[in-house]
N, C-alpha and C positions, 0 to 999 in steps of 0.2 A: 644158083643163089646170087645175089648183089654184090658187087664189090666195088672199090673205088678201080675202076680197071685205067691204066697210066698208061697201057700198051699203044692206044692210039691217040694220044694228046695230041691236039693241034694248037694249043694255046699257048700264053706267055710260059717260059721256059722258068721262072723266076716261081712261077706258080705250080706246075708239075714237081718243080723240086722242093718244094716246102709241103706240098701233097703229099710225096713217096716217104719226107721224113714224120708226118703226121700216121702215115697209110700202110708200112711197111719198116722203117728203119725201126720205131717204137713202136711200142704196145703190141697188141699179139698177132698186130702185122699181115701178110698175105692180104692185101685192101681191107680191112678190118681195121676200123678204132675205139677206141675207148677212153671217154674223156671226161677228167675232173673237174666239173665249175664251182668254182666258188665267189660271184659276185652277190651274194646273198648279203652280206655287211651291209652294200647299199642298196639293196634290191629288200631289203624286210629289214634291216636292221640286226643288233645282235640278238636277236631272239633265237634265230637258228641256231647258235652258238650254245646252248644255253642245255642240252642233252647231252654235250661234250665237251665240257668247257676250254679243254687244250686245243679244240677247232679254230679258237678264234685268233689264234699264231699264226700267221700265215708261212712260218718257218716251217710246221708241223705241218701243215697241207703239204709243202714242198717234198718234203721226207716222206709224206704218205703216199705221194704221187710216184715218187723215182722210187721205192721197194715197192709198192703195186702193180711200176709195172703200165703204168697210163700212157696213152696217144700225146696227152695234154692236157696243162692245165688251164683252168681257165680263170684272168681274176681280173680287175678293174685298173687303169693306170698307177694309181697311188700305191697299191700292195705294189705290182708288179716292177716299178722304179725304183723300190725301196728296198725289195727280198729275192728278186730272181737271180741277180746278177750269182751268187754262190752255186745256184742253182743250172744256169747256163750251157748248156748240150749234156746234159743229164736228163731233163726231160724237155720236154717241147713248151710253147708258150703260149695260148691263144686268150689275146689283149680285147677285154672288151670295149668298145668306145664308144655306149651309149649307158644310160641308167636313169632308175629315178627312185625314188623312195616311195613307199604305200601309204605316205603320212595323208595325201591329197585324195578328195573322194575318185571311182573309177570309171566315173562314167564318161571323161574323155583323157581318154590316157593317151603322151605323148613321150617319149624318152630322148632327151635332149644329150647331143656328144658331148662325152666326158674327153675325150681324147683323138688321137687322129691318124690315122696309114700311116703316115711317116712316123708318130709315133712306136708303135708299133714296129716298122724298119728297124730303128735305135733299139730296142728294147733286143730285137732277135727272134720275136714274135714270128710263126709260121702259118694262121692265120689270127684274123680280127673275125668277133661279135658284134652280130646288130641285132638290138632287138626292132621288130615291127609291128607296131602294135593293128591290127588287117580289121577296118571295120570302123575302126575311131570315129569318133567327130573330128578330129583332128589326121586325119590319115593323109591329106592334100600335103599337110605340114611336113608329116612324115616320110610320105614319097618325094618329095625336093629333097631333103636332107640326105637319105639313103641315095638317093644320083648323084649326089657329090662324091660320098663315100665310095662306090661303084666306080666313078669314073678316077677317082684317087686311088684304088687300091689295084685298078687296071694298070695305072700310068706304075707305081709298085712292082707286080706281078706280088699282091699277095691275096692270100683265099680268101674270101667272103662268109663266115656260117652265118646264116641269118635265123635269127628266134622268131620264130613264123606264129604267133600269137593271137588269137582271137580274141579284140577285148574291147569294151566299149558299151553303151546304154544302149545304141543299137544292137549288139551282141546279143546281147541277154535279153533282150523284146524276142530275137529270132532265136528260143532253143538254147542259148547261153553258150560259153565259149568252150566247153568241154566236149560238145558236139561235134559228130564225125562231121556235118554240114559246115563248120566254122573252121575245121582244123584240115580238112583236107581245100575247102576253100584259100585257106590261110597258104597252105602248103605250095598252092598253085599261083598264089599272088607272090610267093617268094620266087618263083622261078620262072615268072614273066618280069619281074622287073631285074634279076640278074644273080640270083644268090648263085655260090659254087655250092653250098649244101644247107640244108635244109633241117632245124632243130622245130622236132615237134611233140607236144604231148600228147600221150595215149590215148583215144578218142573213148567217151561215155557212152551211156545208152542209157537215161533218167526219164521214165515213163512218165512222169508229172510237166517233163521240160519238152516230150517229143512230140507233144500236141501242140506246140508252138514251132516247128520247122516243117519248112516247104516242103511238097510233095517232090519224088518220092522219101525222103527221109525223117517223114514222120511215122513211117513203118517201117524203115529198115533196120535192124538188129545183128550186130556181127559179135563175133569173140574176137580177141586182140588181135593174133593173127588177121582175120577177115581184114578187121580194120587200118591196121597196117600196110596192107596190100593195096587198100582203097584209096589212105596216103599215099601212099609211092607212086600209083599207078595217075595221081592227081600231080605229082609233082614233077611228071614228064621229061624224067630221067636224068633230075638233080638227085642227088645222094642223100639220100634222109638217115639223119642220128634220130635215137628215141629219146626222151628225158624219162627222169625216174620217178620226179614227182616228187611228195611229200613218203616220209619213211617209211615201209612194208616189213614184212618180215623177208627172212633171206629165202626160203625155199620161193614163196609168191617173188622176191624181184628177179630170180633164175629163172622163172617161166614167165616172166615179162619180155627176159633179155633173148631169150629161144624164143620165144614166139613173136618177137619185132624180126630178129634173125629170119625166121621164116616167112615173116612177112614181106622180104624184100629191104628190109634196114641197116645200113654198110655200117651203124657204129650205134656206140650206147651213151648216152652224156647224163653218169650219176651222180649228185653231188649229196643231197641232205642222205638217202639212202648209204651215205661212204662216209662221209666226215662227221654223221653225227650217233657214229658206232666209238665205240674203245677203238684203239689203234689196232692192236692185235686180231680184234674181230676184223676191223676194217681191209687190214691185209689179206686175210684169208678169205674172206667174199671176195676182192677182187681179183685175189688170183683164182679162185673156184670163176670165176665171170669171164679172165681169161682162157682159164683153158677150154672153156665151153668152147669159147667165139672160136677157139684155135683147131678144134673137134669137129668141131660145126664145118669149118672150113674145108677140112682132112675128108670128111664124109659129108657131103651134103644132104641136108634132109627131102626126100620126095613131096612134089605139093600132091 
């Protein structure tokens, strides 16, 4: 099975060891993570909030994250300036520093830094988020600004997750972004231009959309597993987290998170599926999620 394996680093030292406290000091550990985002506030606004209303504290994220039990959280400069510091080697930090709001149409999507690697440094931060949006009209834009980022958080020694995104009016002419064709695409453009790991979502299979994707993937058909595997195996042996998407119920997100596991996927990065539960629900799915991962780990599954 996957893991983030540290045994043979040859990279910045600065970046192995915010890995191993990402990958192993936290969460359920043994190369396994498991990780809270909550940049939804600026990413859709409070409407995500709005199933749970005590969500939208970012105190109570803090508190849900260090009793669950998470690799990291994940939130935008402004929460994270303002509410981590109490928080601070209790659980891990991962600073996003790009965003945009859904208020503009999406047919050239672009996410402009909100923040910066050395930010991040100050903050205590273990890694930073990028989102990239693969495919844009705007993607030229995107790829300069992410070399900055890259070559800033090298000069650092801090990790890189990149949101490996399918999105754009070109997107959706080819198959749309939900497509194994776009996200393991997507998967692959994150780790040619330098991501340390690689956030992606669960690839579809919408028979009304597969008549519009190149050969051969306008026949091909996987279950998550498959699909997962076709990730990874696209993202040439960058470390892929799974997201969880919009809310499921719990048994469906436990066979989400086993079957990215078995896909070859070193962590799980849940946020609406976690925070926008009651609290007490929300602690017992994540610890039911850790000790799967931990399980998992103990015994691996045979492909």
């Amino acid at each position: 099975m996957a893991v983030v394996d540290l045994s043979r680093w040859e990279g910045a030292p600065g970046k192995k060891t915010r890995l191993y406290r990402l990958f192993y000091q936290y969460g359920p550990g043994e190369g396994l993570g498991m990780f809270l985002p909550v940049d939804h506030g600026l990413e859709h606004g409070p409407i995500d909030f709005l199933p749970n209303p005590p969500s939208a504290d970012p105190e109570y994220i803090f508190r849900l994250a260090v009793e669950g039990r998470y690799s990291a959280v994940v939130f935008q400069y402004g929460i994270a300036s303002r509410f981590y510091a109490p928080f601070a080697g209790r659980v891990p930090l991962v600073l996003k520093i790009n965003g945009k709001t859904n208020i503009p149409p999406a047919d050239e999507p672009i996410s402009p830094l909100t923040a910066t690697v050395e930010d991040a440094v100050r903050l205590g931060a273990d890694a930073v988020g990028y989102t990239l949006y693969v495919g844009s009209p705007l993607q030229d834009q995107d790829f300069k600004q992410f070399l900055e980022v890259r070559r800033e958080a090298e000069r650092f020694g801090m990790p890189v997750i990149v949101w490996a995104y399918p999105r754009g009016r070109y997107v959706e002419e080819k198959g749309g972004r939900d497509s194994l064709y776009a996200i393991e695409y997507a998967a692959r453009v994150a780790a040619e231009l330098g991501a340390d790991l690689i956030k992606v979502n669960v690839p579809e299979f919408v028979p009304e959309k597969m008549t519009r994707l190149p050969k051969p993937y306008d026949s091909t058909v996987l279950d998550v597993k498959e699909a997962i595997a076709r990730v990874v195996w696209a993202a040439a042996g960058v470390p892929v987290l799974v997201s969880g998407g919009s809310k499921i119920g719990d048994e469906d997100l436990l066979a989400r998170a086993r079957a990215s596991l078995e896909g070859g996927a070193v962590g799980l990065i849940f946020g609406r599926n976690i925070f926008q539960r009651p609290y007490d629900e929300a602690i017992r799915l994540s610890h039911r999620i850790a000790g799967m991962m931990q399980a998992f780990r103990r015994a691996p599954v045979k492909p």
